[in-house]
Each structure stands twice: as structure tokens, then as C-alpha cells.
N, C-alpha and C positions, 0 to 999 in steps of 0.2 A: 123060938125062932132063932135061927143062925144065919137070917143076911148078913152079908155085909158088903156095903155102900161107901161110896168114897162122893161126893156132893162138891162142887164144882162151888168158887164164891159165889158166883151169880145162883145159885140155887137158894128158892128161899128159908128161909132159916125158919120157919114154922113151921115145912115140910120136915124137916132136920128133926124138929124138938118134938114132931108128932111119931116119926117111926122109930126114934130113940124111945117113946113110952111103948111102944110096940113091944120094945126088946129087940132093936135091929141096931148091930153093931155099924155107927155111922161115922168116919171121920169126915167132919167138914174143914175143906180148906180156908174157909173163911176163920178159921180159928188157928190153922196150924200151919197153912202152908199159904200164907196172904201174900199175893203178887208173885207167884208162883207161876212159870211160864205152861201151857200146855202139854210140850212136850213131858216137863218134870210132874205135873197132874197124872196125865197118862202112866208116866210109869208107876206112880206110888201105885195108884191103882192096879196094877197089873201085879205088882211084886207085893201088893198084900193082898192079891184075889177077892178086889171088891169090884161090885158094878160101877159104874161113873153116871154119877147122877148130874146133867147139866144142861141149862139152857142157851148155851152158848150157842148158834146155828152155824159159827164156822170156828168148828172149835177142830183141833189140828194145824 
């Protein structure tokens, strides 16, 4: 598999450690980019061409 995902803090982190056994390349902000405002979210993900995994409902 060559996802790759970019997971938002509020994403859960089981969902995180389940599709990283998959082989989907995941970086979770909860690890690397904590307090991280959306706009700078959105961009890593854009500028490393991952999906934006997140449950934020007004995220922007």
C-alpha cells in the first residue's frame, strides 16, 4: 500500500496504529505537529500529498 495520510490530533490514535499495520504511511499531528493551527495542518498535508484524516466538523 502507498497511502498516505496526514490524521488531524483529534483523530483517534487507534485508527492511526491500525492503518500504520496496514502499511499506510501516516503522520499523525498528534505526535509531530501538536497545537498546530489548521491552516499549517492543511498545508503539511497538501505539500506532502497526504489525505487529511479528521474529525474536526469546522476545521478551516
Amino acid at each position: 500500500m502507498n497511502e498516505r495520510f496526514l490524521a488531524n490530533e483529534n483523530f483517534p490514535a487507534a485508527i492511526v496504529r491500525s492503518l500504520r499495520a496496514r502499511g499506510c504511511d501516516v503522520v499523525y499531528a498528534a505526535e509531530s505537529l501538536v497545537g498546530a493551527s489548521d491552516e499549517i495542518i492543511l498545508i503539511e498535508a497538501v505539500r506532502g500529498n497526504r489525505v487529511l484524516l479528521t474529525f474536526d466538523r469546522d476545521f478551516g
